[in-house]
py3Dmol code that shows the C-alpha trace and the ligand (Angstrom):
import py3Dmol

protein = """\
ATOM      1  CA  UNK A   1      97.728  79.525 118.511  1.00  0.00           C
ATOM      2  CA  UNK A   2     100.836  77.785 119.691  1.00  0.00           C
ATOM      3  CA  UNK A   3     104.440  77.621 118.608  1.00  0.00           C
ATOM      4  CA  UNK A   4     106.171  74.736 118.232  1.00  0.00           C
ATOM      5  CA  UNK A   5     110.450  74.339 118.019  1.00  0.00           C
ATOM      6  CA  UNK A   6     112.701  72.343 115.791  1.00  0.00           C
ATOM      7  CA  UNK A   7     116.177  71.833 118.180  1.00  0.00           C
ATOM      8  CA  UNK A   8     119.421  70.198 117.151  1.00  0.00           C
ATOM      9  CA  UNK A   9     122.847  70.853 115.700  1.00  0.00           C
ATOM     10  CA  UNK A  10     123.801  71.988 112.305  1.00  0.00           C
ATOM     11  CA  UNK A  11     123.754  69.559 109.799  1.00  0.00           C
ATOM     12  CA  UNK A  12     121.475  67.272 111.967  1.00  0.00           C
ATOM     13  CA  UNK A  13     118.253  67.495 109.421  1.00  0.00           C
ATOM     14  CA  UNK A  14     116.166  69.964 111.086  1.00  0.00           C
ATOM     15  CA  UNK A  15     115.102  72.201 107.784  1.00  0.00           C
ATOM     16  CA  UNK A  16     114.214  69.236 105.974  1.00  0.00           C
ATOM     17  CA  UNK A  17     111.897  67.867 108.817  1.00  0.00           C
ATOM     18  CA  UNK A  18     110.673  71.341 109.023  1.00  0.00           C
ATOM     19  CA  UNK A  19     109.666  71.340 105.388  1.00  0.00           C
ATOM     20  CA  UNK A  20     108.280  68.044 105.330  1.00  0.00           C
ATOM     21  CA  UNK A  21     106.019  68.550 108.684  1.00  0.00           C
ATOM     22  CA  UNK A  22     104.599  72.168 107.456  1.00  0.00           C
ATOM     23  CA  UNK A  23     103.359  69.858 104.306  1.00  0.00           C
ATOM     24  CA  UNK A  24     101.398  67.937 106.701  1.00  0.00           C
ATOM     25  CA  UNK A  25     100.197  69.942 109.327  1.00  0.00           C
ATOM     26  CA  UNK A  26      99.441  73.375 108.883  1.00  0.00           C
ATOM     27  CA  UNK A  27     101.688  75.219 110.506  1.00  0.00           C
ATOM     28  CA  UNK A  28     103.787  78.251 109.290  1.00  0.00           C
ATOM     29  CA  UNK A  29     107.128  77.852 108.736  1.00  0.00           C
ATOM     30  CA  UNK A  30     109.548  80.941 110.387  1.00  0.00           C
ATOM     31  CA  UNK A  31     113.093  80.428 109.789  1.00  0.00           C
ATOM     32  CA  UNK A  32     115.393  83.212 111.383  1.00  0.00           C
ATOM     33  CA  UNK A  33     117.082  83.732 107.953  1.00  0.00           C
ATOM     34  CA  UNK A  34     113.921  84.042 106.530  1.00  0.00           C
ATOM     35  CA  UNK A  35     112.193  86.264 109.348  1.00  0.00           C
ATOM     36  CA  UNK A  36     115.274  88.456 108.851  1.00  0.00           C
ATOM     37  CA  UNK A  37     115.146  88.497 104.484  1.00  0.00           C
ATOM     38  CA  UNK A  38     111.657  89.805 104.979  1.00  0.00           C
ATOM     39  CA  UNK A  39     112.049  92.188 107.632  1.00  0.00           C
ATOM     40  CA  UNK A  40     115.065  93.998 105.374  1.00  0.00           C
ATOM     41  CA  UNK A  41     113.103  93.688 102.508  1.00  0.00           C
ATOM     42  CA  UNK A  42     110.113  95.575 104.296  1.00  0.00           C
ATOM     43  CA  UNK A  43     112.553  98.453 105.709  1.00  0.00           C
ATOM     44  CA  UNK A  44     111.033  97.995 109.184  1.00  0.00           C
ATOM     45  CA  UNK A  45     113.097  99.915 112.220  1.00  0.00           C
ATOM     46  CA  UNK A  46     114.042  96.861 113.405  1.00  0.00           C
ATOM     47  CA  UNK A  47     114.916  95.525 110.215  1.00  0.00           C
ATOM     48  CA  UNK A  48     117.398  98.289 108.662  1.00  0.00           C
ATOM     49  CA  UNK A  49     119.069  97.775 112.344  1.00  0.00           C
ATOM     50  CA  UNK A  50     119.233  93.899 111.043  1.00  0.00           C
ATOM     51  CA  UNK A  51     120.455  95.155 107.548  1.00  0.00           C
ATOM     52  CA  UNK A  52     123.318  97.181 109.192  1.00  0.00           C
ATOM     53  CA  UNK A  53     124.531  94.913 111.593  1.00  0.00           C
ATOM     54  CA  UNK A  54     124.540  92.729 108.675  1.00  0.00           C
ATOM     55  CA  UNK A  55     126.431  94.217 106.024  1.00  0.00           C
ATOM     56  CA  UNK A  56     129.161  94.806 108.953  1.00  0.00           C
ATOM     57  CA  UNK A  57     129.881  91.413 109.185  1.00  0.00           C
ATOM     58  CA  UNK A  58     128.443  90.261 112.608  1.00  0.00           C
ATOM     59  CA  UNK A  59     125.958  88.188 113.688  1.00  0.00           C
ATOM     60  CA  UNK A  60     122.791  89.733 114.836  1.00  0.00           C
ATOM     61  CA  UNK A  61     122.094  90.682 118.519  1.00  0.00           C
ATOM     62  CA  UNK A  62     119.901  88.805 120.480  1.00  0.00           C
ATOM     63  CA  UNK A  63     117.218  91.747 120.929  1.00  0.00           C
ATOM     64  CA  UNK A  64     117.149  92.528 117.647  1.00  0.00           C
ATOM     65  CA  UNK A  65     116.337  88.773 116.817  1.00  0.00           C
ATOM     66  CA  UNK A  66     113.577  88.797 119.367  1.00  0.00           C
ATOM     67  CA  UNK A  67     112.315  91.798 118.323  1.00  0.00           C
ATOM     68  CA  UNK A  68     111.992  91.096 114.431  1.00  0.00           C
ATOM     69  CA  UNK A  69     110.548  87.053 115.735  1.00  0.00           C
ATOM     70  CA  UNK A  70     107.906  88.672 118.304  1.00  0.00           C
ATOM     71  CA  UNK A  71     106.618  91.313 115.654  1.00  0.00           C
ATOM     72  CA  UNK A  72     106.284  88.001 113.300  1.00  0.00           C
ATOM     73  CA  UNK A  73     104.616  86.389 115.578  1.00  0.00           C
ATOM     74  CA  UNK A  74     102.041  89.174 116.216  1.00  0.00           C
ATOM     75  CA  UNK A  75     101.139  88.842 112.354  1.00  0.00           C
ATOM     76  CA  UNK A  76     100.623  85.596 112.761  1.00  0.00           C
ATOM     77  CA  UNK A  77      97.358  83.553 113.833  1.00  0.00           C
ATOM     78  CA  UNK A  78      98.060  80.177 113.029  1.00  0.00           C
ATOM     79  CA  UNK A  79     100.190  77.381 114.894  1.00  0.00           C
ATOM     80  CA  UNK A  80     103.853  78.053 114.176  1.00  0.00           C
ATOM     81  CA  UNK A  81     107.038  76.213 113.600  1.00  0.00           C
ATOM     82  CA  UNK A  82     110.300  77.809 114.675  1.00  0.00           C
ATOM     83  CA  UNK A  83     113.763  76.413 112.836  1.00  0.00           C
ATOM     84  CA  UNK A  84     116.674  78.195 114.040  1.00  0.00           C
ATOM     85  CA  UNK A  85     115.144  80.255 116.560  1.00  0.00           C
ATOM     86  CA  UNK A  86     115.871  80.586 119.335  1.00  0.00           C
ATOM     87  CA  UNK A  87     119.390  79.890 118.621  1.00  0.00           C
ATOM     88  CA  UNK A  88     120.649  81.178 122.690  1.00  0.00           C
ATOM     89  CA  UNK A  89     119.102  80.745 126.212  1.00  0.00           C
ATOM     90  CA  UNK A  90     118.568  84.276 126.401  1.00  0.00           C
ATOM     91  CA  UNK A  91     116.633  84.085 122.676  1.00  0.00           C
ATOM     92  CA  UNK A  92     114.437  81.063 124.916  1.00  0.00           C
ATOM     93  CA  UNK A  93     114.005  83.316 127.485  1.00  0.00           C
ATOM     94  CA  UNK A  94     113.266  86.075 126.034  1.00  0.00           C
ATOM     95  CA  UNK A  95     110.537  83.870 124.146  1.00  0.00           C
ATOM     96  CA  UNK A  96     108.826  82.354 127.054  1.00  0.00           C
ATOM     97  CA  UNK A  97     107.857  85.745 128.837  1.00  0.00           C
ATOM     98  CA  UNK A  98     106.509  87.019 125.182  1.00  0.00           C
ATOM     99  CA  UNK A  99     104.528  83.838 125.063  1.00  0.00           C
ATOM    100  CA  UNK A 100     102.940  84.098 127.879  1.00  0.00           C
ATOM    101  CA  UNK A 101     102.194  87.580 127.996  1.00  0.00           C
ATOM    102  CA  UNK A 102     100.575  87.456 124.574  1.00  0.00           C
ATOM    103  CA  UNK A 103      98.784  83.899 125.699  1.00  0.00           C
ATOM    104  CA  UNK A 104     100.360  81.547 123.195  1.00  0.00           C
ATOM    105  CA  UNK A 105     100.948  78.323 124.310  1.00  0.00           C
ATOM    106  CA  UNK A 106     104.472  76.417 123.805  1.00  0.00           C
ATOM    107  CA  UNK A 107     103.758  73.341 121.898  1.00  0.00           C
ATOM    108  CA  UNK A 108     106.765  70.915 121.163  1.00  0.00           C
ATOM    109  CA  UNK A 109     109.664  71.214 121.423  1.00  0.00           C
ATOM    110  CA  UNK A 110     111.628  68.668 119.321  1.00  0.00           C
ATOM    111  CA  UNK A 111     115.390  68.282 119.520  1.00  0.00           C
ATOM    112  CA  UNK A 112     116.764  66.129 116.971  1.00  0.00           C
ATOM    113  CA  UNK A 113     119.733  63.834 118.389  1.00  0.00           C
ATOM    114  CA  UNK A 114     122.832  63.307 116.309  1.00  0.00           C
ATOM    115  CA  UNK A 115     126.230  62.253 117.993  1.00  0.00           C
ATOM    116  CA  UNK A 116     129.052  64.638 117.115  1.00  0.00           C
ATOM    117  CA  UNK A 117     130.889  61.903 115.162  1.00  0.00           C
ATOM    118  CA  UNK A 118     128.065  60.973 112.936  1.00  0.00           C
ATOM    119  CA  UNK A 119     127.454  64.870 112.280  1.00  0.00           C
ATOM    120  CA  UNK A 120     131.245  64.672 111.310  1.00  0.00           C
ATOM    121  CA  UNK A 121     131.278  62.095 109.041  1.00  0.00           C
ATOM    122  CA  UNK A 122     128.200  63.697 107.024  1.00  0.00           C
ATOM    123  CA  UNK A 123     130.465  67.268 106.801  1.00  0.00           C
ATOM    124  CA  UNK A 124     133.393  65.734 105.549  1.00  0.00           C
ATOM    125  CA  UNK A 125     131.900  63.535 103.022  1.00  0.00           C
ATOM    126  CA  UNK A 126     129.994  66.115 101.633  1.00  0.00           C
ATOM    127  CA  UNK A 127     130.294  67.806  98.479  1.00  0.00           C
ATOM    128  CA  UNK A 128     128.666  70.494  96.453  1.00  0.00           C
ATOM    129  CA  UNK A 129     128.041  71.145  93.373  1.00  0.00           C
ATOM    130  CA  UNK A 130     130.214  74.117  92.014  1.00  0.00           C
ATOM    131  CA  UNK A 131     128.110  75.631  90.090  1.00  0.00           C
ATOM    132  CA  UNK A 132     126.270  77.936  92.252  1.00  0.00           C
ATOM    133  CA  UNK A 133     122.936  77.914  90.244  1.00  0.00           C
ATOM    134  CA  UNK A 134     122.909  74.410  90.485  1.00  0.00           C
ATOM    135  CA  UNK A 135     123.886  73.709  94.444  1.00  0.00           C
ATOM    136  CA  UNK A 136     123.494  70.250  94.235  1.00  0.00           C
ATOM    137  CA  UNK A 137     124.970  68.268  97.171  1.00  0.00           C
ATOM    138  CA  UNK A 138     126.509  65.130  97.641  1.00  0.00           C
ATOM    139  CA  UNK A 139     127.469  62.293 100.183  1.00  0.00           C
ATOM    140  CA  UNK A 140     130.294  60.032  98.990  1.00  0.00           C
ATOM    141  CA  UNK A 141     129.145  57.307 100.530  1.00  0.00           C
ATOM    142  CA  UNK A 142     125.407  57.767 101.014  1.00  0.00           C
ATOM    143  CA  UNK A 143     124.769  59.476  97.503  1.00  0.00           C
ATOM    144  CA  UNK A 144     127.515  59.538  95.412  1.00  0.00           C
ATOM    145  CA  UNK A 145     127.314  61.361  91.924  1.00  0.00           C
ATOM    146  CA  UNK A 146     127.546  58.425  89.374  1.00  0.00           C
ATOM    147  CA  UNK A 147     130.247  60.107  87.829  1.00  0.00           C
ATOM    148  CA  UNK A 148     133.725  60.548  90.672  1.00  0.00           C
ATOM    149  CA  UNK A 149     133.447  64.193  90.789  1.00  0.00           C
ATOM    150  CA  UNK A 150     131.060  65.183  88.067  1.00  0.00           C
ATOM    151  CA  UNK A 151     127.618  66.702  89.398  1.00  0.00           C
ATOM    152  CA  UNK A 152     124.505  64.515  88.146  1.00  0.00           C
ATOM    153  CA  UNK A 153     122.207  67.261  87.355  1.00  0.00           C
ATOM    154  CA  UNK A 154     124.366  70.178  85.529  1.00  0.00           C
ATOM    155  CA  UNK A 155     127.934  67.884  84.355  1.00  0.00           C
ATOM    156  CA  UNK A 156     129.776  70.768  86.628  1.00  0.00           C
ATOM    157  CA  UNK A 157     133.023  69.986  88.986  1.00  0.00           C
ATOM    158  CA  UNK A 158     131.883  69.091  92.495  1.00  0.00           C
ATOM    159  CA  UNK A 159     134.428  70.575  95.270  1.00  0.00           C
ATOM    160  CA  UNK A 160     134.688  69.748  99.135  1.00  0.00           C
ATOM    161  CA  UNK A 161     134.238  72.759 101.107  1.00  0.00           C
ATOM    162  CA  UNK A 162     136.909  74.431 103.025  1.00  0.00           C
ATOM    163  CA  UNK A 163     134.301  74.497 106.166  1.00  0.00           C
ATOM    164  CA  UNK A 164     133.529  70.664 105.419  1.00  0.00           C
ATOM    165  CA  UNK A 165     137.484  69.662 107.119  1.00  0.00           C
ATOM    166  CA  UNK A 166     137.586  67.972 110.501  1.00  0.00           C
ATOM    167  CA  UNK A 167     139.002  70.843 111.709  1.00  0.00           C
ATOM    168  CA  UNK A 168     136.956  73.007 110.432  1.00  0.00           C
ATOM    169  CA  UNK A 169     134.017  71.634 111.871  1.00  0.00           C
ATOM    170  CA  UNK A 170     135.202  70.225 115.417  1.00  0.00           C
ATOM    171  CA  UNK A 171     136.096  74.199 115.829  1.00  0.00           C
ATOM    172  CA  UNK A 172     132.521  74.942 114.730  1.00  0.00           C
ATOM    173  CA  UNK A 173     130.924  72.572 117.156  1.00  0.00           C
ATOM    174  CA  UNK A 174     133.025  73.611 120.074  1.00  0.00           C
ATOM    175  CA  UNK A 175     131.389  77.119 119.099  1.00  0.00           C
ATOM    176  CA  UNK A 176     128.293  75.654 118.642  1.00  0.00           C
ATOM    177  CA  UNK A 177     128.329  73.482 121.985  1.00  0.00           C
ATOM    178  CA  UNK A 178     128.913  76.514 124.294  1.00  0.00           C
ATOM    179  CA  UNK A 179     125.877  78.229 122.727  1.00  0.00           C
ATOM    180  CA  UNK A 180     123.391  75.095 122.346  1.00  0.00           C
ATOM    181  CA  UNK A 181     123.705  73.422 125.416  1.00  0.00           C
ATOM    182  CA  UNK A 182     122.277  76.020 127.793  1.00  0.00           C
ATOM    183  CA  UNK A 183     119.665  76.098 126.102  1.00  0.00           C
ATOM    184  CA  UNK A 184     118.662  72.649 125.264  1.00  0.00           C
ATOM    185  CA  UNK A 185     119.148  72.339 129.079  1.00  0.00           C
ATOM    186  CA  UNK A 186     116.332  75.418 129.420  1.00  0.00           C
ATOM    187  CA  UNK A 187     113.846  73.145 127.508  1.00  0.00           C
ATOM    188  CA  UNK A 188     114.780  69.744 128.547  1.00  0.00           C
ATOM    189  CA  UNK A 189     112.836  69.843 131.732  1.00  0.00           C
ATOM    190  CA  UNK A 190     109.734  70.746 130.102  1.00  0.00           C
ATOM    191  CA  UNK A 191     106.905  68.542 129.524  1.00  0.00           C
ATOM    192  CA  UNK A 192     106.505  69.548 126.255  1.00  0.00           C
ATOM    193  CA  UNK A 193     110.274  68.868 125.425  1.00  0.00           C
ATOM    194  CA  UNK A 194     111.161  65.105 122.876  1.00  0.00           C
ATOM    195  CA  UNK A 195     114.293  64.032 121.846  1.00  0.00           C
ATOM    196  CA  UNK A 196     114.203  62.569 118.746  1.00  0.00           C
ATOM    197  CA  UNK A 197     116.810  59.888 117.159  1.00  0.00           C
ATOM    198  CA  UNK A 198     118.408  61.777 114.310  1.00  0.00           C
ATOM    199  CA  UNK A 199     120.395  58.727 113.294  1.00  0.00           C
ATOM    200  CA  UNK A 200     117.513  57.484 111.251  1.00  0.00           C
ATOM    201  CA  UNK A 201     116.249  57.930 107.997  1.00  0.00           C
ATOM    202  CA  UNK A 202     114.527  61.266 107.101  1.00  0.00           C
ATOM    203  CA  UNK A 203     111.283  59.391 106.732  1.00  0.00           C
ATOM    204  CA  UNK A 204     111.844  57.437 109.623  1.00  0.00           C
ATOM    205  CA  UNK A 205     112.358  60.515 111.581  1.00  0.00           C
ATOM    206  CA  UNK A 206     109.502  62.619 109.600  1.00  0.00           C
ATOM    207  CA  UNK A 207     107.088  59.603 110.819  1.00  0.00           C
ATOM    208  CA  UNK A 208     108.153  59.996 115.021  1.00  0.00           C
ATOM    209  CA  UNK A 209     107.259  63.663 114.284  1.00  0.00           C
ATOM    210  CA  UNK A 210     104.125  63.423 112.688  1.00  0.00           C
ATOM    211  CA  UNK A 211     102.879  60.816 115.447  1.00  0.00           C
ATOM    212  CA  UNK A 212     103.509  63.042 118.452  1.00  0.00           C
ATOM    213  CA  UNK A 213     101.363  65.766 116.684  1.00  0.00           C
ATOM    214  CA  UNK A 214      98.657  62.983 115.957  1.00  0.00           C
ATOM    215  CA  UNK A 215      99.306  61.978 119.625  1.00  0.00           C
ATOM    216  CA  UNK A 216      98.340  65.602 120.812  1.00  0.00           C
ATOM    217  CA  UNK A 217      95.484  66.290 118.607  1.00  0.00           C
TER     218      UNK A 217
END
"""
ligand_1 = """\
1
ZN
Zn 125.288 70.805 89.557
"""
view = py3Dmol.view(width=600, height=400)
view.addModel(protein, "pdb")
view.setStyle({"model": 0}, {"cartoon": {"style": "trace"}})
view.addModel(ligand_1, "xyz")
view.setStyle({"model": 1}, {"stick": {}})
view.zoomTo()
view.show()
């Protein structure tokens, strides 16, 4: 068994590569969201403490993170894919001594690359569907609806996000930044560790992916 993580900033593509690589390789999928969904949903200790710190309003600690990831992980006996976890250094830490203890190896780790400004000019061109069911989403340049404002699938209003301004996201990033970079500088000396050109097409960047898993096996 080995577990394998998907780095890089909001907005950069990681959940779609994610998708697209568990369809090739099979490898289990853990999302923090969806670690923490199913973990509330099975009224575990750790998850009510989740639910709670939740429904509050903040963002969830650290060790309760861990502690809902590592009893995932102790369920599991396949190769596994991390996206969104860990999120801090002391989340990577925190990782590496359960890893070894339990004797699972640390496969890749893939950080996918996209300068700040490109990231920028995806946010602020994007727009969403308004109709919630729907949640269609748009670039203006890059896929625009074929009707100016008029979603393709459901004929509803499509709205820019208040979190989709310049503002809005350069004070999301600076967030982000303080956060991300110690720990992208925790796995950037490993051996294990690739940096992968975001700035390319999904397949394009699907394809450098799959080949360093072909590489390995
Ligand atoms: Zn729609």
């Amino acid at each position: 068994m080995k577990v394998h993580i998907l780095l890089g900033a909001p907005g950069c593509g990681k959940g779609t590569q994610a998708k697209r690589l568990v369809e090739k390789r099979s490898l289990i999928h853990l999302s923090t969201g969806d670690i923490l969904r199913d973990a509330v949903s099975k009224g575990t200790e750790v998850g009510l403490r989740a639910k709670a710190i939740m429904a509050s309003g903040k963002l969830v600690d650290d060790n309760t993170v861990n502690g809902l990831v590592f009893a995932r992980l102790q369920d599991e006996t396949g190769d596994v894919l991390f996206d969104g976890y860990p999120r801090t250094l002391q989340q990577a830490e925190s990782l590496g001594k359960f890893l070894s203890l339990q004797g699972i190896g640390l496969g890749f780790v893939i950080d996918i690359e996209v300068p700040e400004g490109a990231l920028e000019e995806r946010v602020v061109n994007r727009r969403v569907c308004s109709n919630n069911s729907c949640g269609a989403i748009y670039h203006l340049v890059n896929k625009p609806p074929v009707k100016d404002g008029i979603c393709d699938v459901c004929g509803s209003p499509l709205k820019h996000r208040a979190d989709d301004t310049p503002e809005a996201f350069r004070s999301r990033m600076v967030e982000f930044n303080a956060t991300f970079q110690p720990l992208q500088a925790f796995y950037k000396g490993m051996p294990n560790y690739r940096c992968v050109d975001g700035l390319r097409s999904t397949d394009g960047i699907h394809a450098t992916i799959l080949e360093l898993f072909q590489e390995q096996a």
